[in-house]
C-alpha positions in Angstrom: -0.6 217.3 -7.7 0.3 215.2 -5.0 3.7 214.2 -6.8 4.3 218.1 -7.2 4.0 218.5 -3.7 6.2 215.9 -2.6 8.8 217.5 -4.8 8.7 221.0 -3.7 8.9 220.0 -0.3 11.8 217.5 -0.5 13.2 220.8 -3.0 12.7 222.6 0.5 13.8 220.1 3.0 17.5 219.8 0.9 18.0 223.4 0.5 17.4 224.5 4.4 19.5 222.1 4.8 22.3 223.2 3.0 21.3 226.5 4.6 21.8 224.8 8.1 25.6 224.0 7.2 26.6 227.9 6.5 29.2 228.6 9.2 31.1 232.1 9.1 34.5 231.8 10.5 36.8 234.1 11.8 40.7 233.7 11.5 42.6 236.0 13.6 46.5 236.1 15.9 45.8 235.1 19.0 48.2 237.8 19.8 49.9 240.8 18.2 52.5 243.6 19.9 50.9 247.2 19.9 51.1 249.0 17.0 51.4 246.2 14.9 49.5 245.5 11.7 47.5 242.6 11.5 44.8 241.0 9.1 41.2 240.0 10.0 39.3 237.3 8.1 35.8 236.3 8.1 35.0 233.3 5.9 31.7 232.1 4.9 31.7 228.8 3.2 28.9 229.7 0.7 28.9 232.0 -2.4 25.2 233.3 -1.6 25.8 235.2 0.9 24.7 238.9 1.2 24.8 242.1 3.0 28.0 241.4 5.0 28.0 243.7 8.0 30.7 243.8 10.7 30.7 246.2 14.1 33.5 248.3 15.3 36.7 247.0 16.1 37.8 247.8 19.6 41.1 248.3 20.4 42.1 248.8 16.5 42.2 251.1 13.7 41.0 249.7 10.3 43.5 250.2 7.8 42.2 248.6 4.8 39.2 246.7 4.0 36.9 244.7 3.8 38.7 243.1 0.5 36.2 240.4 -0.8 37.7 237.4 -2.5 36.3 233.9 -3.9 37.2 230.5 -4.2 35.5 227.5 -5.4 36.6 223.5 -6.3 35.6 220.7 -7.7 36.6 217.1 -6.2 35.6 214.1 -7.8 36.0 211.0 -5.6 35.0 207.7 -7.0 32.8 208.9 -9.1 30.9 211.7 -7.0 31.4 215.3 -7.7 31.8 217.8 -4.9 31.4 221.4 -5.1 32.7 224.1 -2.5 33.1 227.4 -2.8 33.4 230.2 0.4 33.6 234.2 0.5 36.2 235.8 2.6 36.4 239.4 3.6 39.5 240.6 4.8 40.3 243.6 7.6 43.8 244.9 7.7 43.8 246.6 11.3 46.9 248.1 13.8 46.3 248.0 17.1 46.0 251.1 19.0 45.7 250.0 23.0 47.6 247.5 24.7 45.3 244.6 26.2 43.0 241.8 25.5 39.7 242.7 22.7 37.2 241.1 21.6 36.6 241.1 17.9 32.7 242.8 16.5 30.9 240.0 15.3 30.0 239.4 11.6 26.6 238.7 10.2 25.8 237.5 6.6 22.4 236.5 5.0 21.9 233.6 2.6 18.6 232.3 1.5 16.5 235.0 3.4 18.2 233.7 6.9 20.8 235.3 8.9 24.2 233.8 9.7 26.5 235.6 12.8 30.3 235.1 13.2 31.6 233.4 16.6 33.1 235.8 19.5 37.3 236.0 19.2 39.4 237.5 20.9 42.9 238.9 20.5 45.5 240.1 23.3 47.7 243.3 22.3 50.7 242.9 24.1 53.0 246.2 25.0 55.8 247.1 22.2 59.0 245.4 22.7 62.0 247.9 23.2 63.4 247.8 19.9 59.9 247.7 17.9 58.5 250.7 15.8 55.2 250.8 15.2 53.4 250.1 11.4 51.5 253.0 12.1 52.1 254.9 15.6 50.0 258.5 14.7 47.9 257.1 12.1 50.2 257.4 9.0 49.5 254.8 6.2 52.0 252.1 6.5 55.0 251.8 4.8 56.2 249.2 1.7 54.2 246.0 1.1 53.1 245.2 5.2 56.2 243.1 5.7 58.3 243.6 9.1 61.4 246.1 8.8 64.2 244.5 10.6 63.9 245.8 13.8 60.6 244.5 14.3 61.3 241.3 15.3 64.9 242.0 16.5 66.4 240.9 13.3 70.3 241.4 12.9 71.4 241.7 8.7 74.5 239.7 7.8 74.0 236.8 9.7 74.3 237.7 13.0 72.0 236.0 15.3 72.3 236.7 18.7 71.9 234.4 21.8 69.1 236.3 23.3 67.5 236.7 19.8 67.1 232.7 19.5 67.5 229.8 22.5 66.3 226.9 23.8 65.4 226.4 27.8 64.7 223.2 29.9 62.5 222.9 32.5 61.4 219.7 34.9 58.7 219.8 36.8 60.0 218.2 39.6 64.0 218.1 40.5 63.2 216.1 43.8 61.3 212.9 43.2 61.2 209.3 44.5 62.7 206.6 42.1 60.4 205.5 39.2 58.2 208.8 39.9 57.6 210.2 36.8 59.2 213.9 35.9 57.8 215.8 33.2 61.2 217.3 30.9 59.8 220.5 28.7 62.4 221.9 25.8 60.9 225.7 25.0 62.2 228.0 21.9 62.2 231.4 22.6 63.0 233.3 19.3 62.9 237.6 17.9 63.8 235.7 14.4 61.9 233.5 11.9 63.0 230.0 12.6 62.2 227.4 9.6 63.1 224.1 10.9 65.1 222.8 14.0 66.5 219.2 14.6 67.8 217.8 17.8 67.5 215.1 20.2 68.3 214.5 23.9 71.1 211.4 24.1 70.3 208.3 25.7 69.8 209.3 29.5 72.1 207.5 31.9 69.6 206.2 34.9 66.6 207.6 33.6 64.1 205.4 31.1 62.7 207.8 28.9 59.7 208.0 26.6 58.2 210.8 24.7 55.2 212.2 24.3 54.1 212.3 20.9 53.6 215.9 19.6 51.8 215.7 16.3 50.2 219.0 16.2 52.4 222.1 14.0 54.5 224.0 16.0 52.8 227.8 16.3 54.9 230.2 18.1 53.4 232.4 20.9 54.1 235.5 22.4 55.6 235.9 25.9 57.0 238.8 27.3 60.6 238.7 28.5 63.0 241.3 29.9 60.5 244.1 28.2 60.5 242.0 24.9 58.2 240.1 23.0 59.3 236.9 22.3 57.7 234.2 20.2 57.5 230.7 22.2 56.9 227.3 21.4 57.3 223.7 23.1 59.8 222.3 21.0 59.6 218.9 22.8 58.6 217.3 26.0 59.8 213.6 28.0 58.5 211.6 30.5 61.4 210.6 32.9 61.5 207.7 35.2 64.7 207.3 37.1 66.1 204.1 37.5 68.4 204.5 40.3 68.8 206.9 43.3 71.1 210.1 43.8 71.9 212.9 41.5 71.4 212.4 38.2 72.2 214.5 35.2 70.5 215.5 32.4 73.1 216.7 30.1 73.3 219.6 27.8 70.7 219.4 24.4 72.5 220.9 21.0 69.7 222.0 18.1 70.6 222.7 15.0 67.7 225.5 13.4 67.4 227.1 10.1 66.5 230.9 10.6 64.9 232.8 7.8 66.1 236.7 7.8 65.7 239.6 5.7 68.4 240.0 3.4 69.2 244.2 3.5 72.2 243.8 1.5 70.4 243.1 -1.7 70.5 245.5 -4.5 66.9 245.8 -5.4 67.6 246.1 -8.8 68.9 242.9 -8.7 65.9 241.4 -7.1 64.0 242.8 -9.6 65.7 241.1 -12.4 66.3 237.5 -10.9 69.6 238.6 -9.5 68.9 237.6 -5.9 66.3 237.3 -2.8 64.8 239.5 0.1 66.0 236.1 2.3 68.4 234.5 3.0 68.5 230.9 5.1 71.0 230.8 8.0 72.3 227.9 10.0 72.7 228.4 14.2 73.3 226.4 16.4 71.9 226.7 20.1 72.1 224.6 23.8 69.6 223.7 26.1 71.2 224.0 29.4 71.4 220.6 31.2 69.8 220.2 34.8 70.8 217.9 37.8 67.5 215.3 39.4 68.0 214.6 43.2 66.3 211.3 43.1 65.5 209.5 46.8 64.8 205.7 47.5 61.6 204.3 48.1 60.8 203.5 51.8 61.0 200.7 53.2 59.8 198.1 54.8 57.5 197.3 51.0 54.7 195.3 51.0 55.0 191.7 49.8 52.8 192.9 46.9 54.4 195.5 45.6 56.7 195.4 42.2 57.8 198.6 41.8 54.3 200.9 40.9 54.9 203.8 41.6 52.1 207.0 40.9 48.1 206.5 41.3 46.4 203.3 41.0 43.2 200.8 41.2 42.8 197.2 40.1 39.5 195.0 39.5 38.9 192.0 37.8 36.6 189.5 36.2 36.4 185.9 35.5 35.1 184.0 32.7 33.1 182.2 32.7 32.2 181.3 36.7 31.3 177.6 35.4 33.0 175.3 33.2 34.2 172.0 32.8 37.2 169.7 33.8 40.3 170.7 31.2 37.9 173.9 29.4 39.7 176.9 29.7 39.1 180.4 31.7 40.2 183.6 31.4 40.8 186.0 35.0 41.3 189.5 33.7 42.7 192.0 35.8 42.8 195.6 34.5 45.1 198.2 36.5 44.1 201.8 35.8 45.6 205.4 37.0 48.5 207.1 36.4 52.1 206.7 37.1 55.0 204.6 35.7 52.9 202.7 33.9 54.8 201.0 30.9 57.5 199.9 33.5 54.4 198.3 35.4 54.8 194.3 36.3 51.6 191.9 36.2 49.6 191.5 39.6 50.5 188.3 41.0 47.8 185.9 41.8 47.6 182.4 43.4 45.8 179.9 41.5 44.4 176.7 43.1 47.2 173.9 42.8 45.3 172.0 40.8 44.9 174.8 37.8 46.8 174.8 34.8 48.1 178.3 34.4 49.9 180.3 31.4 52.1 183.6 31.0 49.3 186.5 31.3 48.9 188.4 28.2 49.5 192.1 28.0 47.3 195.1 26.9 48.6 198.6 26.9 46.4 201.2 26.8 48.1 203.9 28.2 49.1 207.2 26.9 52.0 209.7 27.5 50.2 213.1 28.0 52.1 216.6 29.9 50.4 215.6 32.9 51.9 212.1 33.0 51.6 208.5 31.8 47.6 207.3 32.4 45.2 204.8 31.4 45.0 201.0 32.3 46.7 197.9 31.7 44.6 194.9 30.9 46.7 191.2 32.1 44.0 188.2 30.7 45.2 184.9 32.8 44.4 181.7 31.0 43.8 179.0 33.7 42.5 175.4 33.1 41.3 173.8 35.9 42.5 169.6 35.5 39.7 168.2 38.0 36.2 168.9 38.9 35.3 171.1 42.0 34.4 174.2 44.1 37.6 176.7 44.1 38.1 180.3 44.8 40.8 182.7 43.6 41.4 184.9 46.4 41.5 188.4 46.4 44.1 189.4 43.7 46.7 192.7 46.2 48.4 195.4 43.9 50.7 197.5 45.8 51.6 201.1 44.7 53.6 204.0 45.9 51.7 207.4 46.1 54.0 210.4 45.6 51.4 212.7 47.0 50.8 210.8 50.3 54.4 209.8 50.4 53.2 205.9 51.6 52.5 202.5 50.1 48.9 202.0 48.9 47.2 198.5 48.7 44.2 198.1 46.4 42.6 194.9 46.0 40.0 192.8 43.8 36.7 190.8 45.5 37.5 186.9 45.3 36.9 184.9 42.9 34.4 182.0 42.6 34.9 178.8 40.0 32.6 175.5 39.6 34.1 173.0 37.9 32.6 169.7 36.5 33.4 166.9 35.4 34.5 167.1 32.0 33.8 164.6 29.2 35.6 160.7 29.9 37.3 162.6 33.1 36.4 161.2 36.8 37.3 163.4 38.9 39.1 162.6 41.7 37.4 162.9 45.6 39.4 161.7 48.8 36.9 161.2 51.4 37.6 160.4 54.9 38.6 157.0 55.8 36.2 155.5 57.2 33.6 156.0 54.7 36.3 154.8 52.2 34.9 150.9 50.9 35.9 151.2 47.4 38.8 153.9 45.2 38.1 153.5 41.7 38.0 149.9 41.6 41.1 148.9 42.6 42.3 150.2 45.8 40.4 148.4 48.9 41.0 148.3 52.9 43.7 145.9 54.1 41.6 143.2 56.1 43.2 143.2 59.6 43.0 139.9 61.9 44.4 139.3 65.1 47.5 136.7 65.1 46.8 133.4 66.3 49.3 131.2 67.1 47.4 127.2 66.5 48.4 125.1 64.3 45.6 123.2 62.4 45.1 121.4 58.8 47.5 123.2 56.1 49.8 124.5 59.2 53.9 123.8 58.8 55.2 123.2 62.1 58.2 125.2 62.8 61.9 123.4 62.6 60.1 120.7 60.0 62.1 120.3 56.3 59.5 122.3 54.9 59.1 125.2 57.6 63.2 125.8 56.2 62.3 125.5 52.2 59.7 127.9 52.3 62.0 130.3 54.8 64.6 129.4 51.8 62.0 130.5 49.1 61.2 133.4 50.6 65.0 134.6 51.7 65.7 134.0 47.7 62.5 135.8 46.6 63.4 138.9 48.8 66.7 138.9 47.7 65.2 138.4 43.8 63.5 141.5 44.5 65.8 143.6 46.4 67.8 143.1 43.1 65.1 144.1 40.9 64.5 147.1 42.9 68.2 148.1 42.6 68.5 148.0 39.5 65.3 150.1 38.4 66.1 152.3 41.1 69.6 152.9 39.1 67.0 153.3 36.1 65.0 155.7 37.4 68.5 157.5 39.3 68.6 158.6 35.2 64.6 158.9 34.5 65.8 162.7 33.2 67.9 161.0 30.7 65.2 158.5 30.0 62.4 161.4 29.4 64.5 163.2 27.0 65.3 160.6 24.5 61.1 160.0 24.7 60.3 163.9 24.3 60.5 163.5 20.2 58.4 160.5 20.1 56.1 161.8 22.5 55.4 164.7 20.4 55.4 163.2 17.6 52.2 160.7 18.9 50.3 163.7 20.0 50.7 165.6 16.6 49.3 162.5 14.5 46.6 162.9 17.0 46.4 166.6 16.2 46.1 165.5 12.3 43.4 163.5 12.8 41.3 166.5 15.3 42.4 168.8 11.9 41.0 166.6 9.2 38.1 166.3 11.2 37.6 169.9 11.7 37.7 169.9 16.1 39.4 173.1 16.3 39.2 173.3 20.0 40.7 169.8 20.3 43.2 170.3 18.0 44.7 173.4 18.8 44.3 171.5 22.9 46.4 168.8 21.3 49.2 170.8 19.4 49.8 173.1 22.3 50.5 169.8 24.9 52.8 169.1 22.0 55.0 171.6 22.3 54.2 172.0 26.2 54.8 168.6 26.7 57.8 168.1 24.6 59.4 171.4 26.1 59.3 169.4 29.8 60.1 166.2 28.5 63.5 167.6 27.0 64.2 170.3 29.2 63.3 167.9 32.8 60.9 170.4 33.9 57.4 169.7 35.7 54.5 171.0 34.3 54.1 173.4 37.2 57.3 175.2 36.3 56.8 175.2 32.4 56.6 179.2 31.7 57.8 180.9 28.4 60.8 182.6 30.4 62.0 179.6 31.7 61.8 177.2 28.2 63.6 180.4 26.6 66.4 180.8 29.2 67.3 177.0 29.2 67.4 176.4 25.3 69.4 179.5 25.1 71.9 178.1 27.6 72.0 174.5 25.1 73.5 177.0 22.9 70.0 176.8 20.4 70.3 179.4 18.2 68.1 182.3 19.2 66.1 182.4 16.1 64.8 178.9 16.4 64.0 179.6 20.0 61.8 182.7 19.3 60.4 180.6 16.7 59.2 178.1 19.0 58.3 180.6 21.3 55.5 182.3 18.4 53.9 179.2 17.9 53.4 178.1 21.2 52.1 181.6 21.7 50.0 181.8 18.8 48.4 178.6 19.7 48.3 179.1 23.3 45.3 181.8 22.2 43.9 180.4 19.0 42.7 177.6 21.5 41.4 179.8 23.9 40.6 183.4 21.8 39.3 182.4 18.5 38.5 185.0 16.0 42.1 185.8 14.5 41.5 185.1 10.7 45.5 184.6 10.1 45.2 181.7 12.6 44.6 178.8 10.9 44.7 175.0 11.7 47.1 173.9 8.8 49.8 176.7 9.3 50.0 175.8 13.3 50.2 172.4 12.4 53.2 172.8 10.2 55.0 175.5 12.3 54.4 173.5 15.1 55.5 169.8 13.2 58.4 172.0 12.1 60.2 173.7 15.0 59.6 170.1 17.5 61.6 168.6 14.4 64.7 171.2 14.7 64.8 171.2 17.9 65.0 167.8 18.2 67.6 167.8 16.0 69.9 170.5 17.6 69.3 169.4 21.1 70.4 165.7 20.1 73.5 167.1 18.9 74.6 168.5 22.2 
C-alpha cells in the first residue's frame, strides 16, 4: 500500500509539473497601417488543451478564424527521446481605427487548470497616400491576402525609386573633443521588400573606428514619413574616435541591396504551368550621404597623469599578497572602469620602490561596444618582485581623464599600497645603519682606525736622508707606478666592458639553463621557470648592454629589430619570455609545461646567439 502511494503521488508531482510549463503565446506585428490585414496567433505548447476562448478584438474586425493547426516532433539526442507538440489558433483581422490596441487575452484549460495568454499590443498606424485598404467597408478581401502593388509603393518593371528605398546617416554628435566617442547610425528606409544588402564604410581618415556587433535579424519597423509608411531598420552602427582635430569627413557609404518585387507582367497561365514567377529579384544600388565632424583639441595645461582618457572613469586597485618574501613575486592589479575611449586606453602609471623588480603589466579587456558607447573595465595585473627584505609602500596609483560632460580634466586615484618583505631563503638583506652604530658590515668592511701623527723616531724608525729612507721612497715610487699601469690598462678593459658582456651573454645563459635542467628533473616548478626567465632576461641585457632597470619587452624588441634580427625570431623570443614570465607567477595554464619552455627557451637564446654574432 505504501509503495502504491508513493507512486501515485510521484505520478502527481510529474504531471503538475508538466502542467506548470504550459505557456500560451501570442505572436502578433508590432505594427500594421489601417486597413491592413494581419494574422493573430495564439500558441500553446501542449496538445491537451481545451475550450480555447478569446475576447473581442478592439480596434479590429475578424476576418477569418480561429484556424486550429498541430504540430508535434520527436528529437533524439544521445540517446534520449524528446517529444513536443503545441496547438495554434490563428485570427486573420484588418484594422478598423488608427492607434495603439491591446490584444483580448486568451485562456485555455489543460488538466482541469486554466492557462491565460500575455497582454500585446499592436499600433495601427494612418494609411500611407498611395495605400488601399484589404478591406475598407467590410468587403471580403481580395486574391490569396498577398499585397497588390501599391500597397507597399511597389513600381512593376524594375523601377525602384529613390524615395521608395535609401539609406540615411546620422552622428550623434558633430562637435566633439578629440578621442570623444561619436556614435555613427546607417538607417534603411524602404516601401519595397529588400532581401539582402551589402556594404561597408572605407577605412576613415582621422577617425579609429570599431563596430558594434549587431547579431540580432534585421526586422523592419514602421515610421511615418512625408504621410507614408515606411519600413525602418538600423542597418549598421560605429563607434568613432577621432584622432586628430578640425573637420573631418565621413565620406559617402554605397550599398548594394537585393529587392524582391511583384512580377505583374507574368502571364498567369504561364505561372501555372512552370513558365515563370510572381517575383522577380532586382539589384539597386543606394548612398548614404556622407557628413562632416568638427573635432576641437583637448585643453590644456594636462595633468602629468593623463594619457589620453577621454569619457567617464574610476580606478582601484589591490595587491597580492601584502607579505611575502625577498625574490617571491606580487601581483598590483589596477582595474579602470566607465565609459569612454576605452580600447585606445594606456596603462595607469605607477612608481615602484627602486628596489622592486618590475614587468610589462598584462592586459584584460572587458569592455563592450554598445549604442550608448564603449563601457566596462580594463584589468592591468603588475608583476613586481621585490630583491631585498623591507617595509615599502606603493603610493597612490593617479588616473587622469577628460569628462566631455563637465568639459575638465578629472583625477581619480587608488589608497596606497602597503608591502612587508622578508628575508627570503639564503638572502641577507641588506640594512645601512647610521655610522656610528656601524662596528661590523657583513664581515668584511670595518672602521678605518684613526691616530694622530707623531713625529718621534724610536726602534723600527728609518731616519729621513739615510740609504734606506731612499729604497723604500724608490719601492714605493715603482709600486705606484706598477699600479697606475695596472689601473690603465683595466680601465681600457673596462672602457669596452659592453663588448666584454656580450661575448659572455651566450655562456651566461647557457649556465643558467643547465641549472634550469636540473630544477625540471627535479620537479621545482617555481624555481625553474624563476631560472629560465633570468635566462632569457639576463641574456637579453647582457647582449643588448642594457641594465636590468631598463629591460622591458618594447625596448628588447626595438633593439633586435634594429640588428636587423628577422622579425619572426624576435616575436618568438618575445612568446616565451611571455609565456614564462606568467607560468612562474600565474600557474594553472595546462598548455604550459616545463619541458616545452625549456626547449623554446634553449632554442631561440641559441638563434639568436647565432644571428647576433654574425653582425
Amino acid at each position: 500500500m505504501k509503495r502504491k502511494a508513493v507512486f501515485s503521488l510521484i505520478i502527481l508531482l510529474v504531471a503538475h509539473a508538466l502542467h506548470a510549463q504550459v505557456t500560451v503565446q501570442v505572436q502578433a506585428p508590432r505594427q500594421t497601417e489601417f486597413g491592413q490585414r494581419i494574422r493573430v496567433s495564439y500558441v500553446v505548447n501542449t496538445s491537451d488543451a481545451k475550450d480555447f476562448n478569446v475576447g473581442e478584438f478592439e480596434g479590429f474586425r475578424v476576418l477569418y478564424g480561429p484556424s486550429t493547426s498541430s504540430s508535434s516532433n520527436i528529437s533524439i539526442i544521445n540517446g534520449k527521446t524528446t517529444r513536443a507538440s503545441s496547438l495554434t489558433y490563428t485570427y486573420t483581422l484588418v484594422s478598423t481605427e488608427e492607434g495603439t490596441f491591446q490584444l483580448p487575452v486568451a485562456s485555455v484549460k489543460v488538466g482541469g487548470e486554466t492557462y491565460r495568454s500575455s497582454a500585446t499590443s499592436i499600433e495601427v498606424l494612418p494609411a500611407s497616400g498611395d495605400t488601399q485598404p484589404d478591406d475598407p467597408q467590410g468587403q471580403q478581401p481580395s486574391g490569396n491576402g498577398r499585397q497588390r502593388p501599391s500597397d507597399r509603393g511597389e513600381v512593376s518593371g524594375g523601377n525602384i525609386s529613390a524615395k521608395q528605398l535609401y539609406m540615411t546617416v546620422t552622428a550623434n554628435k558633430r562637435h566633439v573633443y578629440e578621442q570623444e566617442a561619436i556614435l555613427l547610425t546607417y538607417k534603411l528606409y524602404t516601401l519595397v521588400s529588400p532581401q539582402q544588402i551589402s556594404g561597408e564604410i572605407p577605412q576613415l581618415d582621422g577617425f579609429h573606428v570599431q563596430e558594434i556587433d549587431s547579431k540580432a535579424q534585421m526586422s523592419l519597423k514602421y515610421e511615418r514619413v512625408d504621410g507614408r509608411n515606411y519600413g525602418t531598420a538600423v542597418w549598421r552602427q560605429y563607434l568613432l574616435f577621432p584622432q586628430k582635430t578640425g573637420k573631418l569627413k565621413v565620406p559617402p557609404v554605397s550599398f548594394d541591396v537585393q529587392v524582391e518585387q511583384v512580377n505583374t507582367s507574368m502571364d498567369p497561365f504561364d505561372i501555372f504551368f512552370g513558365g515563370g514567377s510572381l517575383s522577380q529579384i532586382i539589384q539597386k544600388t543606394i548612398v548614404a550621404p556622407g557628413i562632416e565632424i568638427d573635432v576641437k583639441p583637448l585643453p590644456t595645461p594636462k595633468p602629468a597623469s593623463f594619457s589620453g582618457a577621454v569619457g567617464k572613469f574610476s580606478i582601484s586597485g589591490s595587491l597580492t599578497p601584502e607579505q611575502l618574501n625577498a625574490n617571491d613575486a606580487a601581483t598590483l592589479r589596477l582595474i579602470v572602469s566607465g565609459q569612454g575611449n576605452m580600447k585606445l586606453m594606456k596603462a595607469p602609471r605607477v612608481s615602484f620602490p627602486n628596489d622592486f623588480e618590475v614587468y610589462d603589466p598584462k592586459e584584460t579587456d572587458k569592455t563592450t561596444n554598445t549604442s550608448a558607447g564603449a563601457r566596462g573595465n580594463k584589468v592591468f595585473d603588475y608583476v613586481v618582485v621585490p630583491r631585498h627584505g623591507g617595509k615599502y609602500t606603493i603610493p597612490p596609483v593617479e588616473y587622469s581623464y577628460f569628462d566631455t560632460e563637465s568639459e575638465k580634466y578629472v583625477t581619480v586615484r587608488t589608497d596606497s599600497f602597503d608591502i612587508a618583505v622578508a628575508k627570503g631563503k639564503g638572502h641577507t638583506a641588506t640594512v645601512v645603519p647610521e655610522q656610528e652604530d656601524l662596528k661590523v658590515l657583513n664581515d668584511d668592511i670595518r672602521y678605518i682606525r684613526q691616530r694622530p701623527l707623531s713625529s718621534r723616531t724610536g726602534e723600527g724608525m728609518i731616519a729621513f736622508g739615510t740609504w734606506r729612507y731612499w729604497l723604500v721612497y724608490l719601492g714605493l715610487s715603482l709600486a705606484f707606478l706598477l699600479a697606475l699601469g695596472v689601473f690603465y690598462r683595466r680601465a681600457r678593459e673596462n672602457a669596452n666592458i659592453a663588448k666584454m658582456r656580450g661575448k659572455k651573454a651566450g655562456k651566461a645563459a647557457t649556465k643558467r639553463l643547465r641549472n634550469a635542467a636540473r630544477l625540471m628533473k627535479a620537479h621545482d616548478s617555481g624555481a625553474f621557470y624563476d631560472e629560465v626567465m633570468h635566462a632569457l632576461i639576463g641574456y637579453a641585457g647582457d647582449k643588448l648592454n642594457l641594465p636590468i632597470t631598463e629591460l622591458n619587452k618594447d625596448n628588447v624588441q626595438e633593439i633586435l629589430l634594429s640588428k636587423s634580427v628577422d622579425a619572426e625570431l624576435v616575436n618568438s623570443f618575445m612568446q616565451v619570455l611571455e609565456e614564462c614570465e606568467f607560468a612562474r607567477y600565474a600557474p594553472g595554464d595546462p598548455n604550459e609545461t616545463m619541458d616545452k619552455i625549456f626547449s623554446e627557451a634553449s632554442e631561440v637564446i641559441n638563434k639568436l646567439d647565432a644571428v647576433i654574432n654574425r653582425r
